[in-house]
PAKOL-11342 format. One line per 8 residues: number of its first residue (from 1); their letters; for each residue x, y, z of N, C-alpha, C, CB. Coordinates in pm, whole numbers, plus 32768, in hexadecimal, padded with zeros to 4 digits. Atoms other than C-alpha are relative to their C-alpha. Glycine has a CB too. Layout:
NUM) A) X,Y,Z,X,Y,Z,X,Y,Z,X,Y,Z  ...
This chain:
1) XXXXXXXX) 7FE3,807C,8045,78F5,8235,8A79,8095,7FE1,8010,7FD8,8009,7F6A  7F74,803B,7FBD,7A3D,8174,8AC7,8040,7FD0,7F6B,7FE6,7F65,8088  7FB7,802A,8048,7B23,8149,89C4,8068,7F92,8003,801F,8051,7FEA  7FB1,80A4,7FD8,7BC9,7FDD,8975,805C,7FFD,7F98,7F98,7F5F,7FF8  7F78,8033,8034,7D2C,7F89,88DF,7FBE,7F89,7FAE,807B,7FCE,807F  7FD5,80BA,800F,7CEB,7E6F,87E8,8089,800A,7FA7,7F6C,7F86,7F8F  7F5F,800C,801E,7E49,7EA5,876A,8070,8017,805D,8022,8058,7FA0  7FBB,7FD9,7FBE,7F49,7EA7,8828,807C,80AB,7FFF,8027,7F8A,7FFC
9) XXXXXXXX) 7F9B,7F9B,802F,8047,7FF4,8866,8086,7FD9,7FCF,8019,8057,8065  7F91,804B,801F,816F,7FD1,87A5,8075,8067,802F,8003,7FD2,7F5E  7FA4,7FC9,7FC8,82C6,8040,881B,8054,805A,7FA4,8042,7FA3,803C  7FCA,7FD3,8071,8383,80A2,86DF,8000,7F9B,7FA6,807A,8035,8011  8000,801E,8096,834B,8098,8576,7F7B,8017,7FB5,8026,7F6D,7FEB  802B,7FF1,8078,8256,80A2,847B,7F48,7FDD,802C,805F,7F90,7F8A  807D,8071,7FEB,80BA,809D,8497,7FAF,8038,7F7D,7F96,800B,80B0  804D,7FC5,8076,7FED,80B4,835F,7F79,7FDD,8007,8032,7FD4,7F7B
17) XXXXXXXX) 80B1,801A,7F95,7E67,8107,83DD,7FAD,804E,7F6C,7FE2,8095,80EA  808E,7FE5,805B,7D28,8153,8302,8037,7FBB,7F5C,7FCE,80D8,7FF4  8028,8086,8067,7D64,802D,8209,7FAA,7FC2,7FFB,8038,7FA3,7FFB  8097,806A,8015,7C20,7FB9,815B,8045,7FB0,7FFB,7F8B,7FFC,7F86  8009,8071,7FCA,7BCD,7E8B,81E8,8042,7FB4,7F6C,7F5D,7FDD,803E  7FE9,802B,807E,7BDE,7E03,8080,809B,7FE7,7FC5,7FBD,805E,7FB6  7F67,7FC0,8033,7D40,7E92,802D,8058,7FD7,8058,8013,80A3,7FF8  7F82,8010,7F85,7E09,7E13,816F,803C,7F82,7FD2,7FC8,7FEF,80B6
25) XXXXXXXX) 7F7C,8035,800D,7EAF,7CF0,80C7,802F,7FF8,7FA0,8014,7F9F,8023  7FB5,7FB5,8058,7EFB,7DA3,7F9A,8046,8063,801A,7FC6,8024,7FB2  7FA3,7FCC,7FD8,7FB6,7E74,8060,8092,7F8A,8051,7FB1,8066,8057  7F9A,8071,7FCA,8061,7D54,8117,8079,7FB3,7F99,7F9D,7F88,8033  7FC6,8050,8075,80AD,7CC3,7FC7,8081,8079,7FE6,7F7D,7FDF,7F66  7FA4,7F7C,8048,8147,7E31,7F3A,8090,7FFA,8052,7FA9,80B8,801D  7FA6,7FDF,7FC9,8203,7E51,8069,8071,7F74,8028,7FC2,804E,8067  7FD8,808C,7FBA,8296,7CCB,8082,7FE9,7FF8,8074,8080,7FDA,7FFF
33) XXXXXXXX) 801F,803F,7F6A,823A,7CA0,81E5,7FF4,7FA6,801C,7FB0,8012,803A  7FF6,808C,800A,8209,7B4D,8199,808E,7FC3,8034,7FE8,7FDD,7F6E  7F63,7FFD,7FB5,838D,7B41,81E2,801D,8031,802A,805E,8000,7FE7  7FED,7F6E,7FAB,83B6,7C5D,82C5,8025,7F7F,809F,7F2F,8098,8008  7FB7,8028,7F99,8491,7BF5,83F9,7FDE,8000,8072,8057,802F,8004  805F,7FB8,7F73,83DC,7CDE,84F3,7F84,7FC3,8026,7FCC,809A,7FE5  806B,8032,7FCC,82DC,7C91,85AE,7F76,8046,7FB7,800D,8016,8098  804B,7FCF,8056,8190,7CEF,84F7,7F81,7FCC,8016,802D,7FEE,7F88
41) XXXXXXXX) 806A,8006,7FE1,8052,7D31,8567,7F8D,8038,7F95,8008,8036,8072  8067,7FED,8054,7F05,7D2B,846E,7F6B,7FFD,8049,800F,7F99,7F97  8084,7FED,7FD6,7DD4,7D8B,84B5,7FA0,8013,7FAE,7FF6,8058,8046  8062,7FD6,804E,7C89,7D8C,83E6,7F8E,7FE1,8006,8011,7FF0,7FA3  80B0,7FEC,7FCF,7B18,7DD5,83C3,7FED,8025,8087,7FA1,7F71,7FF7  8009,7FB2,7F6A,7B62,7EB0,84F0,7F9F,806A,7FDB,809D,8049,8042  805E,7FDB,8020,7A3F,7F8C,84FE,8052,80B5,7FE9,7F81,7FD0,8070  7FCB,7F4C,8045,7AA4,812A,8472,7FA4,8030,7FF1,804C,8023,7F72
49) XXXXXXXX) 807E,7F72,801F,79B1,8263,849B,8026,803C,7F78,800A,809A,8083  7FE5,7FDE,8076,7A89,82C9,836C,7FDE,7F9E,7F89,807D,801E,8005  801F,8068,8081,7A62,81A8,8270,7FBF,7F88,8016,8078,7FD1,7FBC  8030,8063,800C,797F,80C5,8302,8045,7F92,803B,7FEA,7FF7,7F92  7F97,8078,7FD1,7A62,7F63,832F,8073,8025,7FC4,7FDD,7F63,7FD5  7F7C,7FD9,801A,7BD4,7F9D,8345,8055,7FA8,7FF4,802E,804A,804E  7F9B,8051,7FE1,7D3C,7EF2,834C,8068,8053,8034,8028,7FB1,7F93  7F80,7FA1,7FC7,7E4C,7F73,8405,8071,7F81,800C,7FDA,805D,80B7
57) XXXXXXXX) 7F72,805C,7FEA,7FC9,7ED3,83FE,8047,804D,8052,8060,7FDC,7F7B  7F93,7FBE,7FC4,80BA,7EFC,8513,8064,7FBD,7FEE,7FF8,801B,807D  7F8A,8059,8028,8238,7E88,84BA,805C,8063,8053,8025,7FE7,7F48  7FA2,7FD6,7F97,8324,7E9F,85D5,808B,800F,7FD2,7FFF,7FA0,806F  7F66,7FDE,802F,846E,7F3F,85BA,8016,8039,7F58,805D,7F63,8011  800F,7FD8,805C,8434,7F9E,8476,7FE6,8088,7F8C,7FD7,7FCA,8011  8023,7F9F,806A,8442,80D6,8371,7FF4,7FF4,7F9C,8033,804B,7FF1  8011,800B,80C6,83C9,80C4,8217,8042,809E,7FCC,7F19,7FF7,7FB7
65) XXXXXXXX) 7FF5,7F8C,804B,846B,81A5,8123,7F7E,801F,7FE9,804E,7FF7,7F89  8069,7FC9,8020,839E,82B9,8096,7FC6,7FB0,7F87,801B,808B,7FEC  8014,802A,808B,83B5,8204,7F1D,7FB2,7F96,8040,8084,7FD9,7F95  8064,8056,7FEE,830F,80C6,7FE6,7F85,8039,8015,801A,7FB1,805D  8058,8005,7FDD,820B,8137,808C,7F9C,807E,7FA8,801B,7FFA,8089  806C,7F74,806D,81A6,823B,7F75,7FAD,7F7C,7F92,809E,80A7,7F66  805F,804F,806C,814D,80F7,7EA0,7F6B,7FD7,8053,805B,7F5E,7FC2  80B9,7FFC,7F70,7FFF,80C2,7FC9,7FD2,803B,7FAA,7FE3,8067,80BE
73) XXXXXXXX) 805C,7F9C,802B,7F96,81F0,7EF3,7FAB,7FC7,7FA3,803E,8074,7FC9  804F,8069,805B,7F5E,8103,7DE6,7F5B,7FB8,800A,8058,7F8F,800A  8084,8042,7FE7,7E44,8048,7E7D,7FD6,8022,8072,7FFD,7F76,7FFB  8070,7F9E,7FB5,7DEC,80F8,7FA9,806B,809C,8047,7FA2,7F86,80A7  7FA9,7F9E,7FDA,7E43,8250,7FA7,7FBF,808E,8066,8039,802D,7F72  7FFC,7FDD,7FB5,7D8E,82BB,80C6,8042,7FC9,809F,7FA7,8018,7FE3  7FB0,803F,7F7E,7E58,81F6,81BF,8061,805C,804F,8059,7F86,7FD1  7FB5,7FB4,7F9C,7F0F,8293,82DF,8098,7FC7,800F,7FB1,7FF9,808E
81) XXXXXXXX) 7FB4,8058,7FF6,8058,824A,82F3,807C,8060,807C,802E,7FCA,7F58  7F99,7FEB,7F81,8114,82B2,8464,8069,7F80,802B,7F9D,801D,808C  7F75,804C,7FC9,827A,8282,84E0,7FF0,7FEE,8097,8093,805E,7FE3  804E,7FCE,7F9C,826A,8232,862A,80C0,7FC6,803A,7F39,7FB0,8037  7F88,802C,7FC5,83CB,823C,8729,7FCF,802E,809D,8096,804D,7FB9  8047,8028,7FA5,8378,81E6,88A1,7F90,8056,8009,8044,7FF3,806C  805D,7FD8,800A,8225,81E6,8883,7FC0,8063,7FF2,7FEB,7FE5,8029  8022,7F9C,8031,81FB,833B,8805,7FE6,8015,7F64,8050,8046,802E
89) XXXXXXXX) 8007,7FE9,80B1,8184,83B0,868A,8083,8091,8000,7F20,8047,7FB2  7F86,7F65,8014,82CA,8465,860A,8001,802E,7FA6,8090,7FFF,8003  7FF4,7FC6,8080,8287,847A,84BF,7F5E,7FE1,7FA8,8093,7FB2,7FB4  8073,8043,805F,811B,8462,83F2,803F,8010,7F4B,7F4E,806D,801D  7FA5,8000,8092,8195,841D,829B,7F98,8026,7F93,804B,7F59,7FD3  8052,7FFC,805B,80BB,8492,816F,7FED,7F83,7FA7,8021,8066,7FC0  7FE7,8042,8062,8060,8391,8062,8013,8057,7F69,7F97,7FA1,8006  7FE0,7FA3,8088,80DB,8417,7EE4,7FEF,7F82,7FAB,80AE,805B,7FEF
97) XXXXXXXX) 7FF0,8074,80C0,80A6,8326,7D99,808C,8031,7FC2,7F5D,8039,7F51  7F8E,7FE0,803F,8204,8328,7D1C,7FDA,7FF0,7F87,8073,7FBD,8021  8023,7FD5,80A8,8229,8369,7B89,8032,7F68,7FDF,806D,80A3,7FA1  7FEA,80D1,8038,8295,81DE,7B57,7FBA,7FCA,8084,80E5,7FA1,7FF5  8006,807E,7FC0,821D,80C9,7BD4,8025,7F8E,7FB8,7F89,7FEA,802E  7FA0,8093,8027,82F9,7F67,7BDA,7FE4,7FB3,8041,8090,7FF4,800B  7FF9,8075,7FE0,82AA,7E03,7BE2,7FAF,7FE1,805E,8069,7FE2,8017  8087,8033,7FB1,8165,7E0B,7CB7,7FA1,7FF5,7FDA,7FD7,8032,8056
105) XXXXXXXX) 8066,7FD5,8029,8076,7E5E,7BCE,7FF6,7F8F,7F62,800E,80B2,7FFA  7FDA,8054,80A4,801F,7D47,7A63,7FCB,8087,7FB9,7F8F,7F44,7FC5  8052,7FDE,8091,7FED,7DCC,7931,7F84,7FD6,7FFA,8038,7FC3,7F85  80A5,8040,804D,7E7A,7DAE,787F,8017,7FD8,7F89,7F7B,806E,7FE7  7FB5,8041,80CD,7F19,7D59,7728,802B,7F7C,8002,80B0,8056,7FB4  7FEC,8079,8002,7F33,7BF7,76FF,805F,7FF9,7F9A,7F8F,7FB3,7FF5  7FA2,7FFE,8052,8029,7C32,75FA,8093,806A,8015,7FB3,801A,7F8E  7F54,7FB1,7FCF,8128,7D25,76B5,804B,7F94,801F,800C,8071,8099
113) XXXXXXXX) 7F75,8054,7FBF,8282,7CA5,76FD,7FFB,7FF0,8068,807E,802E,7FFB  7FF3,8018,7F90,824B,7CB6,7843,7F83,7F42,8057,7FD9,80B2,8030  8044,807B,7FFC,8162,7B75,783D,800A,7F9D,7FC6,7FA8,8005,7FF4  7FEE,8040,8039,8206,7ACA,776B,8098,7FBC,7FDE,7FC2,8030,7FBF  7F63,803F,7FCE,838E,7AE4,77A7,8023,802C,8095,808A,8041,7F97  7FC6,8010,7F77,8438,7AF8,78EC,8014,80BB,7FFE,80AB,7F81,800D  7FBF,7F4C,800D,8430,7C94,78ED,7F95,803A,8074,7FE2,806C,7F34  8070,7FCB,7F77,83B4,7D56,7A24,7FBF,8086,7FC7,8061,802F,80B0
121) XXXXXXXX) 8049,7FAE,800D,828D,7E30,7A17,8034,808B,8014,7FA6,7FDF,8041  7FA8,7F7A,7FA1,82DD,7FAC,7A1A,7F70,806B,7FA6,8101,8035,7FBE  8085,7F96,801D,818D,8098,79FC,8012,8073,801D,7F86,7FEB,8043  7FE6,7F70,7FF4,8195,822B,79C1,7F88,8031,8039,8023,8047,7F7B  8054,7FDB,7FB5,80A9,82CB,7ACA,7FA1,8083,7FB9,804C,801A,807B  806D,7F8C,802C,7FA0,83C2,7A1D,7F78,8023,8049,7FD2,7FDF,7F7A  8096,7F98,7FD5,7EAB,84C6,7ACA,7FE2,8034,7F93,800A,8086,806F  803B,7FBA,805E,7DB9,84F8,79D9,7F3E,8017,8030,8028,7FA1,7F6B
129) XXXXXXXX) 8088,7FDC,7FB9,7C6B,85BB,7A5C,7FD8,7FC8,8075,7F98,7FE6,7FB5  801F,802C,7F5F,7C99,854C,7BC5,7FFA,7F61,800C,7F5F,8040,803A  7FE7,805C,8003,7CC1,8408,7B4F,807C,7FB7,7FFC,7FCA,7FF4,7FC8  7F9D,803B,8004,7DE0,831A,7B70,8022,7F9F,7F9D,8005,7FD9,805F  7FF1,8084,806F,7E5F,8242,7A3C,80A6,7FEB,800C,7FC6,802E,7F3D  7F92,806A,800E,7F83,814B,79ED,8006,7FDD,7F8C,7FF7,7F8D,804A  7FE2,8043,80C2,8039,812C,788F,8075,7FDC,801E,8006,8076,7F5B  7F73,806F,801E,8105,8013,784C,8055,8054,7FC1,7FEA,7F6F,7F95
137) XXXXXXXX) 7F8E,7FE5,8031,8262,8092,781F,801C,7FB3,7F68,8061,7FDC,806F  7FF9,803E,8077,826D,7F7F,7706,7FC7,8014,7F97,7FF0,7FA6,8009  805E,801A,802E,8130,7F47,7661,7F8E,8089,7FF0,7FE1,7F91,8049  806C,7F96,7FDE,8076,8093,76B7,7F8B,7FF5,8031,7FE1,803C,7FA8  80B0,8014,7FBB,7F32,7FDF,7733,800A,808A,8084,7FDE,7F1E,806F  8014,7FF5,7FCA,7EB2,80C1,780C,7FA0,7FE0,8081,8017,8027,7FD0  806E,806B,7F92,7DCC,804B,7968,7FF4,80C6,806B,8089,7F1C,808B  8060,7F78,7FA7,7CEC,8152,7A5D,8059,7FA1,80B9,7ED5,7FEB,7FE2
145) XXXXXXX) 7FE1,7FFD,7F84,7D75,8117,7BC9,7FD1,7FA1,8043,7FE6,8063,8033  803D,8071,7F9F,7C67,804A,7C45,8001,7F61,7FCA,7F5F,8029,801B  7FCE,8073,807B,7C9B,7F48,7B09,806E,7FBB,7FF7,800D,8030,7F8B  7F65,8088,8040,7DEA,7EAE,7B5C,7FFE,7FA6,8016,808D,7FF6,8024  7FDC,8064,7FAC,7E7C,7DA2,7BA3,805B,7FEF,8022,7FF0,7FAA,7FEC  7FAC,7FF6,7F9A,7F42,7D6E,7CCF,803D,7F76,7FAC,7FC2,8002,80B0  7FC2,80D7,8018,8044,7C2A,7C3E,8026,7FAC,806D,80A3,7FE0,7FA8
């Protein structure tokens, strides 16, 4: 069987592969790419033996810090995330859930400050029984992982 490119190879920088289909422009969002300078290739509902339909991003010239691309973990934290410098993988990067998360994520409290004055979101990361939760720094609501909302 002949294997086919539908992405192109990238030269250097950044490719983030096995993003549910679902999740690829809530990663776009996390990471602003929307304003990203580089050239920036998206791909989705590419077909994956691992998860079914995928998304993969390639962004040329580009390194994400670790603190960026650890927020992916957030909403998909089986995503792959390789460095790539002429066309070689130099680095596979792990994903980690950092212990905060800022200003990507709303509140569920319709009565936190954060929905009501000009104050940015800031959520404390809890593993509890293999599960992932989010308590408002403010308000304490807590939310399950798959329950947020991206703002």
């Amino acid at each position: 069987m002949e294997k086919e490119l539908k992405v192109a190879a990238l030269r250097n920088g950044t490719v983030i592969d096995h993003i549910p289909a679902d999740k690829l422009y809530k990663v776009v969002y996390i990471l602003h790419l929307d304003v990203c300078e580089h050239q920036i290739t998206i791909g989705n509902n590419l077909e994956s033996a691992k998860v079914g339909k995928k998304g993969i991003i390639k962004i040329s010239d580009r390194a994400f810090a670790e603190d960026e691309t650890n927020k992916i973990a957030l909403i998909a934290p089986n995503a792959k995330i390789n460095i790539i410098r002429d066309f070689q993988v130099v680095e596979k990067r792990p994903l980690t859930l950092p212990d905060e998360i800022k200003e990507i994520v709303q509140c569920a409290n319709p009565v936190c400050i954060t929905n009501n004055q000009p104050v940015s979101t800031r959520f404390h990361v809890l593993n509890l029984d293999d599960e992932v939760i989010l308590k408002c720094h403010y308000c304490e609501r807590e939310v399950k992982r798959d329950n947020v909302k991206i703002k």
